[in-house]
N, C-alpha and C positions, 0 to 999 in steps of 0.2 A: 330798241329804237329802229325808226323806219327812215332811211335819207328821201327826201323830196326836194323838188326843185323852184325852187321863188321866182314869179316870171322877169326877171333882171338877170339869171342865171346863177346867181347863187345857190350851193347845194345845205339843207340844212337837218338836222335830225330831230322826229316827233317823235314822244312815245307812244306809238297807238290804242293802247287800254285808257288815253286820256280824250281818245276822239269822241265826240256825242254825236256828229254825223258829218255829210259828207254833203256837197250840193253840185252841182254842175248847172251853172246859168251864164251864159258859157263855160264861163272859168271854173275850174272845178276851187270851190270853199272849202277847208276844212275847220270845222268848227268843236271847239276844244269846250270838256263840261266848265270851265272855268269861265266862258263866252268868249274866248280868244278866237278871233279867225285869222287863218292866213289861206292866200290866194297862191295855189301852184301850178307848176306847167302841165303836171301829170294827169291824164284822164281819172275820172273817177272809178273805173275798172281795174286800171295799174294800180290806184292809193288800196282800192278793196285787195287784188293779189298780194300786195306788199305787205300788209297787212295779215293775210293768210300765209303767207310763207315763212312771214316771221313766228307766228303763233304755233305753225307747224315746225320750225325748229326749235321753239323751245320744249314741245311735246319730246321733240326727236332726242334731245339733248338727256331732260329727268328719263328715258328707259335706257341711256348708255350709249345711243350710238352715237356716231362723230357727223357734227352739221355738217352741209356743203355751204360752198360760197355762192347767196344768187348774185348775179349781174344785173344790174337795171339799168335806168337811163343815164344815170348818174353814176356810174362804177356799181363794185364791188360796194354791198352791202356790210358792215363790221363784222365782226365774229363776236356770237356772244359772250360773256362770261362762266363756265360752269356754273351748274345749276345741281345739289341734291336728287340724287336718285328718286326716285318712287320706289318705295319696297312692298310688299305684299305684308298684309295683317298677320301677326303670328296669334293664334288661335285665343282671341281676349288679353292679349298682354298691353 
């Protein structure tokens, strides 16, 4: 999950694998495949990094090492829940 921010200032959290795109006319939209939109403070660059950074520590997570915490506009992003390793193929088994 990604925290974002609703422009009243409440902070709330989206799963991003549920986003179908993103708009910015001003406000940046994000528009969920279910046709959900909600309107946030955050640029549509921030919603893209946040996005990216979450995706990159779940990568970072499955090969073992230990996430960091990012910081955004809104705090400290949660810490994910371990995730199963990635293991390597053992020869056809």
């Amino acid at each position: 999950m990604i925290v974002v921010t609703r422009l009243n200032g409440s902070g709330f959290a989206v799963n991003p694998d549920l986003v179908e795109r993103i708009q910015e006319t001003p406000d940046t939209t994000l528009i969920m495949v279910d046709g959900a939109k909600y309107i946030v403070r955050e640029s549509m660059a921030e919603v893209i990094e946040r996005i990216a950074a979450y995706r990159a520590r779940i990568v970072t997570m499955a090969y073992g090492a230990e996430p960091r915490t990012v910081t955004g506009t809104t705090g400290p992003q949660p810490t994910l829940a371990p995730v199963a390793p990635i293991r390597a193929q053992d020869g056809g088994r």
